[in-house]
Steps between C-alpha positions, in 0.01 A plus 500: 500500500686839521339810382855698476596551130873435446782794499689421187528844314773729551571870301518403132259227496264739674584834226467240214130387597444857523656610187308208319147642687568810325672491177244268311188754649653826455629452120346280319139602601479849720686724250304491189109620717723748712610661171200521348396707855802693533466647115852590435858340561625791785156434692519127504909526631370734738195269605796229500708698759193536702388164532865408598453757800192402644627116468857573675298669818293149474833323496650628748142533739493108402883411575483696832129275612652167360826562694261522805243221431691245255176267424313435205224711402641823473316833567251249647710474711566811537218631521372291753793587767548806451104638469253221566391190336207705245794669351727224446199240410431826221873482394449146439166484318630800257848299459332165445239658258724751296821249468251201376372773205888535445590133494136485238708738295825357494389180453276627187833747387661145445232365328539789252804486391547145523164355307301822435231291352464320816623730761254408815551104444875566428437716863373310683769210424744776619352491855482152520839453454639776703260385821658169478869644462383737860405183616837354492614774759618839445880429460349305182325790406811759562724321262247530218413846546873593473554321159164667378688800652837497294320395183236779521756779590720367157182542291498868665780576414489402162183738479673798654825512250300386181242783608767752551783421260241539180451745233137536577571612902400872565596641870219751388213241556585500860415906541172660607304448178732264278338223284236427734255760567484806690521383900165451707648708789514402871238274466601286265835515671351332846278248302824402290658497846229226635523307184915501545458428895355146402914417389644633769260280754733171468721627801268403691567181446806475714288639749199262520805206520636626840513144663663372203798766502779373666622802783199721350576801757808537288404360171165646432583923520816336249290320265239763471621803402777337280249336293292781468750677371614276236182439358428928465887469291302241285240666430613908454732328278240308287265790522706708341631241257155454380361855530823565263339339231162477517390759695251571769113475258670151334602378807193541663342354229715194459377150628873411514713747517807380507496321229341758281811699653762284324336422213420927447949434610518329171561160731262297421647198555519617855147496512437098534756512794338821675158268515705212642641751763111664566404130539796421773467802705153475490514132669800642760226747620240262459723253738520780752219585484319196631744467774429829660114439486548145639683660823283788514231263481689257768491807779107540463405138519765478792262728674176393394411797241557224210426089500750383801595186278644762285755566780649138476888455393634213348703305735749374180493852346441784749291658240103611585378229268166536556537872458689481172260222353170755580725786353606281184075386459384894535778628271392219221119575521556912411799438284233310276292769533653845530600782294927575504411905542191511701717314763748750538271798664341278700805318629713860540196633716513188739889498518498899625274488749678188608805721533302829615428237816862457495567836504343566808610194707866621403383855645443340848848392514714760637544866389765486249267275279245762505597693188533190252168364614316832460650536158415151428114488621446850327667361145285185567177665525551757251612219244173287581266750478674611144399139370245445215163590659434112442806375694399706739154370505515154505823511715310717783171243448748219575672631793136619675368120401856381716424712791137431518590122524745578782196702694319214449746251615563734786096477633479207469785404740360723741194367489385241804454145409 
């Protein structure tokens, strides 16, 4: 039975997964807490514009590795080539841990909108179905993400000139003070930041599918950065859309904002299709989602740091079945369990040190990545650290309980027999 995974994306299959990673994390559930941090519409733009910086020196510190090593895993990968196998194995264990909180909170942002009365069962159905769907192999999985794609960027759309084109828009909401409050200065601006860096992880995506991208030295640093910068177009557009008529304090307030957005529009028989829309992008992330832990989680087991039936590929499929099924169980279990907004810190603290480790791997390249990766591992850190103190917490508890296993693991192997 082979244990190659089969080449069968090329450039827009690979920006689509991408764009579907990010657009269904970044709108419908990052903007509303990172408002409420930033305090006022100028400071949560700004904290936009920074959170699209540090993420393009990820991008391209993650195109330029997955050029170099195109397998699954990622900045496992990475990590482990480039500066020994305790980084990468860290990369992995914050990827695996921090994108499972995000897949909880997709699945759950589903629930919400679909069945609010029964969003963790309604959840929970959501990963079952989308495990089986990765199941069927990811050109399977591709097509659906790009409907979900085309359907959710209509809905968009619909929010941006409803937002904008009515009587109750007001550019001055999107100044200093505005409707909102009075700004919460540079702090608030990093910790909106973190909160915004969770929708700009989905890139990575393409990345942790390098042995399923067709020519990936040339398709990856393509895919990358031109997905990344469509989804910051979606969302400065929708932020300001939004911040136009509700303001910075409502937003931050709002469970869901965008359809408080068009109903505040006078739309409100927009609102019905903006929580269809929620629901689909929701499940396109959702759907990427658990294919980039399933690789991820594919590399470790491949070298023993996970289960090593985990590393077994379907000889019909090509897909990690194994991988996807333990992904699809663990997903399920805290989707019935976990809280939409408490995942979000925790997951955004995993995901930057993930890309901190990336960083630095991209540093050892040559010279003329030096000044992306220092920017990147700097904006990284800094956005971390700016976290809720209990994102911070628990994310730092997790990551010491991963690399206390690996010591362990590690002793034990050099221990006689």
């Amino acid at each position: 039975m082979t244990q190659e995974l089969r080449r069968s994306l090329g450039v827009f299959d690979a920006v689509v997964i991408g764009l579907g990673s990010m657009v269904g994390a970044g709108i419908f559930v990052a903007l509303a807490p990172a408002a409420g941090a930033a305090g006022s519409g100028a400071l949560l733009l700004l904290a936009l514009g920074l959170a699209a910086v540090v993420a393009y020196c990820n991008a391209m510190a993650s195109a330029a590795l997955a050029a170099r090593y195109p397998a699954s895993g990622g900045t496992y990968v990475y990590g482990r080539e480039r500066l020994g196998p305790f980084w990468g194995y860290l990369a992995g264990w914050g990827f695996v841990v921090g994108k499972t909180a995000s897949c909880a909170a997709m699945a759950l942002t589903v629930g919400t909108y679909v069945w609010p009365g029964h969003a963790h069962a309604v959840a929970v159905a959501a990963v079952v179905a989308l495990t089986a769907v990765n199941y069927g192999g990811v050109q399977k999985s591709a097509w659906l993400t790009r409907a979900i794609v085309a359907v959710v960027l209509a809905v968009l759309a619909a929010v941006v000139v409803s937002s904008l084109t009515s009587s109750a828009a007001d550019p001055a909401r999107l100044g200093a003070g505005g409707a909102g409050g009075h700004g919460s200065g540079a702090g608030g601006v990093l910790q909106a930041a973190g909160l915004l860096f969770f929708a700009f992880a989905g890139y990575a995506r393409i990345a942790t599918l390098g042995e399923e991208v067709r020519d990936p030295a040339r398709t990856i640093p393509r895919a990358v950065p031109l997905a990344l910068g469509l989804a910051l177009v979606v969302y400065l557009a929708v932020a300001v859309a939004v911040l136009s008529v509700l303001g910075a304090g409502d937003l931050g307030r709002a469970t869901a904002p965008l359809a408080d957005a068009v109903r505040a529009a006078g739309a409100q028989w927009l609102a019905p299709v903006v929580r269809v829309g929620a629901a689909l992008a929701a499940l396109g992330s959702l759907l990427a989602l658990i294919l980039g832990v399933s690789r991820t989680t594919l590399a470790m087991a491949r070298d023993g740091h996970l289960p090593r039936t985990l590393a077994a590929v379907h000889p019909r499929f090509q897909v990690p079945h194994h991988a996807e099924s333990a992904v699809g169980v663990v997903v399920a279990v805290v989707a019935a369990t976990a809280d939409v907004r408490g995942a979000i810190g925790f997951s955004s603290f995993g995901v930057l040190v993930y890309y901190a480790i990336a960083n630095a791997s991209a540093w050892t390249l040559s010279s003329r990545h030096r000044a992306l990766a220092d920017c990147g591992l700097a904006g990284c850190l800094a956005l971390a650290f700016a976290l809720p103190l209990s994102s911070v917490a628990s994310g730092a508890a997790v990551l010491a309980l991963g690399a206390a296993a690996y010591g362990v693991r590690q002793l034990r192997r050099r221990s006689p027999r």
